[in-house]
C-alpha positions in Angstrom: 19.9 -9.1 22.6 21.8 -12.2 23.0 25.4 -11.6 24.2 26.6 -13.1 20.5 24.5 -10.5 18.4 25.9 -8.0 21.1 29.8 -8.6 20.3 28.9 -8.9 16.9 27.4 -4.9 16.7 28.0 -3.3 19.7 31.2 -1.5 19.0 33.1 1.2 21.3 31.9 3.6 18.3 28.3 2.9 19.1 29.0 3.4 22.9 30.0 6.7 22.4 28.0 8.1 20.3 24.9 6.6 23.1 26.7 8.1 25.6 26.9 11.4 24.5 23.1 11.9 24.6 22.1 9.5 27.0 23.4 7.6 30.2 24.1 4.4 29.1 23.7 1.1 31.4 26.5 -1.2 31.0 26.5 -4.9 29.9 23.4 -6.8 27.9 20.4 -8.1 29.0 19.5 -11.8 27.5 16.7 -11.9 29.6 13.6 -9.9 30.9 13.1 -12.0 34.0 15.8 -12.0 36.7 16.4 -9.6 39.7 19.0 -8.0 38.0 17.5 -7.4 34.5 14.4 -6.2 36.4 16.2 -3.9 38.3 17.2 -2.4 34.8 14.6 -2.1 33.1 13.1 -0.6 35.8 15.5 2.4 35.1 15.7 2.9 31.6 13.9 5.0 29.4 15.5 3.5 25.7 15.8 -0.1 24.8 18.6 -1.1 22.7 17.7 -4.7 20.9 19.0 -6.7 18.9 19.0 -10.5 17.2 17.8 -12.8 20.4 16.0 -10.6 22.0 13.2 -11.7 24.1 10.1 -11.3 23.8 8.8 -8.1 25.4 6.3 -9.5 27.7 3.2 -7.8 29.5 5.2 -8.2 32.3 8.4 -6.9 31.3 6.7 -3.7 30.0 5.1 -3.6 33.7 8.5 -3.5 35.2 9.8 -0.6 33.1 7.4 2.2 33.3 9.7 4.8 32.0 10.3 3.1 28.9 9.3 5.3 25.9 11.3 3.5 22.9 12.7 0.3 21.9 15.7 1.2 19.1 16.5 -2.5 17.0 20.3 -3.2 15.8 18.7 -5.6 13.0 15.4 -5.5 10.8 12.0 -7.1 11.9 11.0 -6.4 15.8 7.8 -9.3 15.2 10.2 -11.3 17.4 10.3 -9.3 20.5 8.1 -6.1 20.4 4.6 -7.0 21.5 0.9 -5.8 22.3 2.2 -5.0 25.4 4.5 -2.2 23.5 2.1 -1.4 21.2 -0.3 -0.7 24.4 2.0 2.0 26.0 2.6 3.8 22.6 6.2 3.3 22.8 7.9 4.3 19.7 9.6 2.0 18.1 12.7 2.0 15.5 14.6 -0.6 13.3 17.1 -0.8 11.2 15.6 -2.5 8.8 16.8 0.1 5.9 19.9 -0.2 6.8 19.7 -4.3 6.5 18.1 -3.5 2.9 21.4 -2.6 1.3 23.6 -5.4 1.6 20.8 -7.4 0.2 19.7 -5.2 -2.4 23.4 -5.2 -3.6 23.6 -9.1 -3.3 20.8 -8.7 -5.6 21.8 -6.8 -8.2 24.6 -8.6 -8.3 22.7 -11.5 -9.2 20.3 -9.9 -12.0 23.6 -9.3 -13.7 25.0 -12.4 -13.2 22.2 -14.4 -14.1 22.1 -12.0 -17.4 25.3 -13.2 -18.1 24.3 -16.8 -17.7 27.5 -16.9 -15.4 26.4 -20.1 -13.4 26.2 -22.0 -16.5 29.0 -20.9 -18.4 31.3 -21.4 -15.4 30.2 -25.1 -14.8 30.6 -26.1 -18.9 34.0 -24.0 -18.6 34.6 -26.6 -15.6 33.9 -29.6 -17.3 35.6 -28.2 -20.5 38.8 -28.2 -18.1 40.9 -25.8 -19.4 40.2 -22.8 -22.1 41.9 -24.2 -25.1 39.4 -26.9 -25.1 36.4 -24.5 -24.6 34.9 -24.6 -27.8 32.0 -23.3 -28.6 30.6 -27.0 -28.7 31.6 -27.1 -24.9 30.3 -23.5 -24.3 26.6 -24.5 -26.4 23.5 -21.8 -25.8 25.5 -20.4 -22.8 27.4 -18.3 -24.8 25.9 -18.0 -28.4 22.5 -17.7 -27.5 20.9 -14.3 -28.2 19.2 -14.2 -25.1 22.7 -14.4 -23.1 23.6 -10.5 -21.8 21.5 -7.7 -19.5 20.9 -5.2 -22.7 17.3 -5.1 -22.5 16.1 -8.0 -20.4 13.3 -7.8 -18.0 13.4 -8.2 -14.1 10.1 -8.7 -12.4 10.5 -7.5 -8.7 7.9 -9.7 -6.2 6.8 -6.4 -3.5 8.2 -3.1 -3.7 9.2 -3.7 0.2 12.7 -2.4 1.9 14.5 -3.8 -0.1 12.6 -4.3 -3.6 12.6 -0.2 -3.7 16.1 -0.1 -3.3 17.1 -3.6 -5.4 14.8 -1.1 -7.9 16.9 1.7 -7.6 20.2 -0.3 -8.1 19.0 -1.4 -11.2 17.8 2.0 -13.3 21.4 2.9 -14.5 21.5 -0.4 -16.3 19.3 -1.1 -19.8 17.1 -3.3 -18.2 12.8 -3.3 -18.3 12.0 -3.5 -14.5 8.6 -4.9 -13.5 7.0 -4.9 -10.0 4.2 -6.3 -8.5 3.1 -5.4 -5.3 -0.8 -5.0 -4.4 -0.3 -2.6 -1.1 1.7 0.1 -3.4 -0.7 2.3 -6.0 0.7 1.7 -9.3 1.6 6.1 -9.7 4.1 5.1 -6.8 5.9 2.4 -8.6 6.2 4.1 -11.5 7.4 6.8 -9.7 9.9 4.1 -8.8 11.2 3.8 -13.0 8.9 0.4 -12.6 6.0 -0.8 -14.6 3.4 -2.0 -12.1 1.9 -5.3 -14.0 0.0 -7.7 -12.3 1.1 -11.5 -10.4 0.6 -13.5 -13.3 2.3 -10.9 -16.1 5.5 -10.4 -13.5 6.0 -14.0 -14.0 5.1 -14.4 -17.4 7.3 -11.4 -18.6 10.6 -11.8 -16.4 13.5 -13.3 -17.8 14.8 -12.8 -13.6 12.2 -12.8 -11.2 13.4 -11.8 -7.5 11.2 -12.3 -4.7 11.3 -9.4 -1.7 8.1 -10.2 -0.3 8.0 -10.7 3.8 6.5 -14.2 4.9 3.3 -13.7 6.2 0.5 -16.2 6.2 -1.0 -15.2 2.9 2.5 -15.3 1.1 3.5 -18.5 2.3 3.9 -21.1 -1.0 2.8 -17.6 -3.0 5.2 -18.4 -5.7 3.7 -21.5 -6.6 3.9 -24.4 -9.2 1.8 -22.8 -11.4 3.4 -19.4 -11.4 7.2 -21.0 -11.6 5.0 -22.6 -14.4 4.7 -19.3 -16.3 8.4 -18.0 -15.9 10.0 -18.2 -19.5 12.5 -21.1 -20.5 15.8 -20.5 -18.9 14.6 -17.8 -16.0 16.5 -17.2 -13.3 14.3 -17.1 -9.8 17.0 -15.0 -7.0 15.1 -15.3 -3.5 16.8 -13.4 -0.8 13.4 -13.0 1.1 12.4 -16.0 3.1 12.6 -19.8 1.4 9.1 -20.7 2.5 7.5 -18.2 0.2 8.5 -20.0 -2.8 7.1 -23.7 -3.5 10.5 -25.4 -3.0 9.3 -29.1 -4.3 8.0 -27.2 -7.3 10.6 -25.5 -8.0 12.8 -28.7 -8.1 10.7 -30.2 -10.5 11.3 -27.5 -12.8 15.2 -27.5 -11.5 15.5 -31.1 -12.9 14.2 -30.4 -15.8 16.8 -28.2 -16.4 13.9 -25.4 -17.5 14.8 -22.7 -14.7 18.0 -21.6 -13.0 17.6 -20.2 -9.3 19.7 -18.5 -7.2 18.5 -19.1 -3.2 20.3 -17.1 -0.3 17.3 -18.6 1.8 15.3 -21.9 1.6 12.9 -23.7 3.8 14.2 -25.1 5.7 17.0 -23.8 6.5 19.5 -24.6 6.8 18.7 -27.7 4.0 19.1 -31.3 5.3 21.8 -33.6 3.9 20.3 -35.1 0.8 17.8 -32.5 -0.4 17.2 -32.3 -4.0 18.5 -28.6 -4.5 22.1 -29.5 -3.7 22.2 -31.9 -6.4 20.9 -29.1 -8.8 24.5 -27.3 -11.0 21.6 -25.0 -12.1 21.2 -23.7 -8.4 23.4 -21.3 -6.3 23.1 -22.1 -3.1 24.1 -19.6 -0.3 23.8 -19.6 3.3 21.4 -16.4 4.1 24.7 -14.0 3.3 23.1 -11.3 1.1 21.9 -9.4 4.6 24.6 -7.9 7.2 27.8 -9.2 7.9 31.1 -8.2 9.1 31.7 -4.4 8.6 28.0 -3.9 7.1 27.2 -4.4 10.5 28.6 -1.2 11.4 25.8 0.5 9.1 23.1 -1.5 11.4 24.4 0.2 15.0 25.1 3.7 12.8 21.4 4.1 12.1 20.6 2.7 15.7 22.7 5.4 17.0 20.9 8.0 14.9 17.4 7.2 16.0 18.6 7.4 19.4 20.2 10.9 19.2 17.2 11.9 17.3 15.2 10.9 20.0 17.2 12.3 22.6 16.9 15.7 20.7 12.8 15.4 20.5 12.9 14.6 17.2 10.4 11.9 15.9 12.6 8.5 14.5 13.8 8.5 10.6 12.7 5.2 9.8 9.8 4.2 12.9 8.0 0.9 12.5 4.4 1.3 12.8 1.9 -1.1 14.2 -0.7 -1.2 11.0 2.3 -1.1 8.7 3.8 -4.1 10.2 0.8 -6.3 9.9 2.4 -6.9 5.8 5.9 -6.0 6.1 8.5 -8.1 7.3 
């Protein structure tokens, strides 16, 4: 991993808990390709990764032939883990479910918020400048409207992946109609989820907050397009928390403008945005900078699952949450 990633997770915690099932070799390899970092690898029968980790080369896997599993700190290993690992059958584990709860939980935060129309009634309190002179002229549809509040609105949930199962979990306690599409899972297993399983078209059609889970592969790339941003209902909320390329961005500022949508956008594409792009100029838009996964202490959940699969695989035991070649072909 790169040496940042490893003083941002790698904790004496961690260290210990390796160590007590495993000799651990000191210090962090940023690279596959020195003397020293071959003479490692050369050694080691586990590989710890994380964020910057290299790509795992033909010949890196050469130059570790007792390496049996590569363990990630963080969620997708389609940076670093190659045919070359896939070759060997070395078992490989991230902490990908782990990364899913922060951002399920930015999520539901969200649905709720945007139930509340809390983005819009906090910029016309703003304007209004103080609450004596927040009158319900000042406060218009924001707060009057009969669609304002989460009692029986519909979320549509774009993939039942990592984190659309749990963002769907988060929200059964709440009186809320979930929707999910997602044309990998049989529909039995999303309603076995407390979901209604409705097709691309209906989820958009039908969601007063549509949140998009889906990983970006080429197939989903501008999947939620002009005409399905088209079909959301006047005054939707679109959160995306996945990646920003899967959403249209140019058509979803055209329905920004027109004041028709509200969006909520912990990723965009690109990203970071460019001075000048339309969506900073949008007071219907929140605009965050990728926060919704891991950070500060919810790291610590990322190197306590790490730990885990390593102990399990220490103790013969196959990984709790592996990541399987076929599987990762249309998963993040």
């Amino acid at each position: 991993m790169s040496r940042a990633a490893h003083d941002r997770v790698v904790t004496d915690e961690f260290l210990h808990r390796l160590a007590a099932v495993a000799d651990v070799v000191p210090g962090v390899l940023e690279e596959f390709d020195s003397v020293p970092a071959r003479r490692t690898l050369a050694e080691i029968d586990v590989l710890v990764t994380g964020w910057g980790c290299p790509a795992l080369s033909a010949a890196a896997v050469a130059g570790a032939p007792r390496l049996r599993a590569v363990v990630h700190t963080a969620g997708t290993v389609r940076h670093h883990v190659t045919p070359a690992v896939w070759g060997r059958d070395i078992a490989v584990s991230s902490a990908a479910a782990a990364n899913a709860v922060p951002v399920a939980e930015y999520t539901l935060a969200t649905v709720l918020l945007a139930g509340k129309q809390v983005l819009a009634s906090a910029e016309n309190y703003r304007r209004a400048s103080s609450r004596d002179t927040f009158t319900d002229a000042a406060a218009g549809a924001v707060v009057l409207d009969e669609a304002t509040g989460n009692f029986g609105r519909t979320v549509g949930i774009l993939s039942a992946s990592l984190v659309g199962r749990r963002v769907v979990e988060l929200l059964r306690p709440h009186d809320l109609r979930v929707l999910v599409h997602d044309p990998y899972v049989p529909d039995a297993a999303i309603r076995a989820l407390g979901a209604e399983p409705v097709g691309l078209p209906e989820l958009f059609e039908r969601s007063d907050v549509l949140s998009v889970h889906t990983p970006l592969l080429p197939e989903t790339r501008g999947l939620v397009s002009a005409d399905l941003l088209a079909r959301l209902p006047d005054g939707a909320t679109l959160i995306n928390t996945a990646r920003g390329a899967v959403v249209d961005n140019e058509a979803l500022v055209v329905e920004l403008r027109a004041g028709r949508l509200h969006a909520v956008l912990d990723v965009t594409d690109p990203e970071p945005l460019p001075a000048g792009h339309a969506l900073w100029d949008c007071p219907n838009v929140l605009l965050t900078p990728h926060v919704a996964g891991s950070l500060g202490n919810e790291l610590r959940r990322l190197t306590a699952c790490a730990a885990g699969e390593v102990e399990r695989f220490a103790a013969g035991l196959p990984f709790a949450h592996p990541v399987l070649r076929a599987a990762l072909e249309r998963s993040a």
